[in-house]
Rosetta silent file (secondary structure, phi, psi, omega in degrees, C-alpha in Angstrom):
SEQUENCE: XXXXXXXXXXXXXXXXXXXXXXXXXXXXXXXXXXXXXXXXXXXXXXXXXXXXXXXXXXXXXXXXXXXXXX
SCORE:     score description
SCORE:     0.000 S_00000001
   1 L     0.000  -45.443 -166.554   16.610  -26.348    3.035 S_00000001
   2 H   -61.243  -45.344 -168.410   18.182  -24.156    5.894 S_00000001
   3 H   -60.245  -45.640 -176.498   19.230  -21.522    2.847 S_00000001
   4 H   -77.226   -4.023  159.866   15.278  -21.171    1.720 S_00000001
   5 H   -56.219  -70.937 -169.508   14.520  -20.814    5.581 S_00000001
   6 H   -28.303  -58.511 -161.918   17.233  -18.315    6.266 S_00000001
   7 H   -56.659  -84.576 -171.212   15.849  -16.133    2.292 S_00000001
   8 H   -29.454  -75.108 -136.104   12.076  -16.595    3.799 S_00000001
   9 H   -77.033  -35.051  149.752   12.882  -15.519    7.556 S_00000001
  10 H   -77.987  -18.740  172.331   14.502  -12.312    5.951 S_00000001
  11 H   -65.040  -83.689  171.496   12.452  -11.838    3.509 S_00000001
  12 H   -77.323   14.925  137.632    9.466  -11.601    5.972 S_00000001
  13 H   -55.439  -62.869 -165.396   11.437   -9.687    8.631 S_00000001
  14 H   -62.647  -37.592  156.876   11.858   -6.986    6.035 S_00000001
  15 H   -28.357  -53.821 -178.392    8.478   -7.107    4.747 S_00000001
  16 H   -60.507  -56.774 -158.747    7.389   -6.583    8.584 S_00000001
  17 H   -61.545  -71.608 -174.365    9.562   -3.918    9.223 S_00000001
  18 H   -55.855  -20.700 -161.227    8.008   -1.678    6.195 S_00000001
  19 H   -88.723  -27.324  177.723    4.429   -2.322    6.549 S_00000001
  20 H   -62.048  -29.433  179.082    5.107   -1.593   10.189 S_00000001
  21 H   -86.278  -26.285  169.675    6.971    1.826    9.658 S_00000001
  22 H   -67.191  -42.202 -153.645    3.962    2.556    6.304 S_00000001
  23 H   -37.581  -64.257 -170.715    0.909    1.645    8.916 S_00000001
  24 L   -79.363  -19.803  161.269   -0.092    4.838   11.126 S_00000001
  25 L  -114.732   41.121  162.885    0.158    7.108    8.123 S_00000001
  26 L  -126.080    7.539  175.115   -1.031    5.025    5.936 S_00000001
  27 L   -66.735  -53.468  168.868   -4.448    3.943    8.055 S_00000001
  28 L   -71.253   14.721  173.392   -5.560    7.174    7.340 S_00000001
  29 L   -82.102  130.380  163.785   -5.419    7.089    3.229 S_00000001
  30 E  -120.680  158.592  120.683   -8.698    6.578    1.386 S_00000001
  31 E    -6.167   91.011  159.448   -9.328    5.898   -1.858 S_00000001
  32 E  -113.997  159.567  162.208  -10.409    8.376   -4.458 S_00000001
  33 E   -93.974  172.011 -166.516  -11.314    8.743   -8.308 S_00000001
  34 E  -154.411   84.176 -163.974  -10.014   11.176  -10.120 S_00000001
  35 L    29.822   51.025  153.353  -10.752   11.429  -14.259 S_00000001
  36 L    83.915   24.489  175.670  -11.271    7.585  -14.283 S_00000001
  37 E  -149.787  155.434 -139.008   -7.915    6.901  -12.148 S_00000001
  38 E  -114.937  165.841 -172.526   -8.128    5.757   -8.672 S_00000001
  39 E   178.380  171.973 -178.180   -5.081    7.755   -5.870 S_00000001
  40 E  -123.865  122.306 -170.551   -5.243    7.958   -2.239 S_00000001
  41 E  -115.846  142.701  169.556   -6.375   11.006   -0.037 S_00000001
  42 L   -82.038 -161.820  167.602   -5.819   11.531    3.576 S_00000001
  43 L   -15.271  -75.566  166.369   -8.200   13.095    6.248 S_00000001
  44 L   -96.557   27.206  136.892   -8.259   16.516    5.480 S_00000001
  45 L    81.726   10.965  167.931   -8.815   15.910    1.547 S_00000001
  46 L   -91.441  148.564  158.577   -4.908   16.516    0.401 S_00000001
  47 E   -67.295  128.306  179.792   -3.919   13.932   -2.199 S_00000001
  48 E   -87.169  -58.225  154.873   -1.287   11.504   -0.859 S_00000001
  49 E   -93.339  124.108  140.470   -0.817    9.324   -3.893 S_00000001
  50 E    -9.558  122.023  148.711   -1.536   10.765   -7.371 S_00000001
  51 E   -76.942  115.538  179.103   -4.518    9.064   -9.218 S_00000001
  52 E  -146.951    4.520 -174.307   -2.385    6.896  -11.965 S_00000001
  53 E   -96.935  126.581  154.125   -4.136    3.102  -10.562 S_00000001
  54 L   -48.773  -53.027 -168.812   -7.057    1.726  -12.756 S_00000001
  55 L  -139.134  149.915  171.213   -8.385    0.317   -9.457 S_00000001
  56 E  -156.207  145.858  163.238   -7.362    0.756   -5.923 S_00000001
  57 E  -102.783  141.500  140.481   -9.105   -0.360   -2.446 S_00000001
  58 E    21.913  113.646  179.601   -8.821    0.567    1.186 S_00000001
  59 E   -64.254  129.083  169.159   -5.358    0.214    2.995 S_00000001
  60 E  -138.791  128.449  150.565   -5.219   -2.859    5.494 S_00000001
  61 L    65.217   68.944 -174.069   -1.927   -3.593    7.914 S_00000001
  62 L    54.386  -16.299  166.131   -0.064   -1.126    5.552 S_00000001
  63 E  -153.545  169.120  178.149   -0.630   -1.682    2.364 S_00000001
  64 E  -109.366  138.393 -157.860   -3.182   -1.615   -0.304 S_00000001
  65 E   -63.790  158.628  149.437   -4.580   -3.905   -3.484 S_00000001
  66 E  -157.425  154.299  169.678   -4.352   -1.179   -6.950 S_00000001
  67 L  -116.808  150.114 -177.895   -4.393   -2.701  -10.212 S_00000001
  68 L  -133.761  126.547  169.530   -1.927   -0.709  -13.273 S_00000001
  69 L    92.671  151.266 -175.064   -2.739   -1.701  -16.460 S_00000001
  70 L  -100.500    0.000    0.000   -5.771   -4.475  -17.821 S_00000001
């Protein structure tokens, strides 16, 4: 039991840590298509991510849903 605490309690430390260091530039990513494939644009309309996602939504707390593949 203590060892599947210990895995979890690191597990979501590290988790925490990236979405906290992705957050502030990634609050400002939207969602675009692109020739039927979904990417992420900031503010001022540069591409952040490539469109290569079937589907992608809105960024919350660092990260964002995309689907690859049916």
């Amino acid at each position: 039991m203590k060892m599947k605490r210990t895995w979890f309690c690191l597990l979501f430390t590290v988790a925490t840590l990236s979405a906290t260091s992705v957050c502030p530039a990634s609050t400002n990513l939207y969602p675009v298509v692109a020739n039927g494939c979904w990417g992420y644009m900031n503010i001022s309309s540069d591409t952040v991510i490539n469109p290569q996602f079937d589907w992608a939504r809105a960024f919350s707390e660092g990260l964002a849903p995309v689907r690859m593949g049916k």
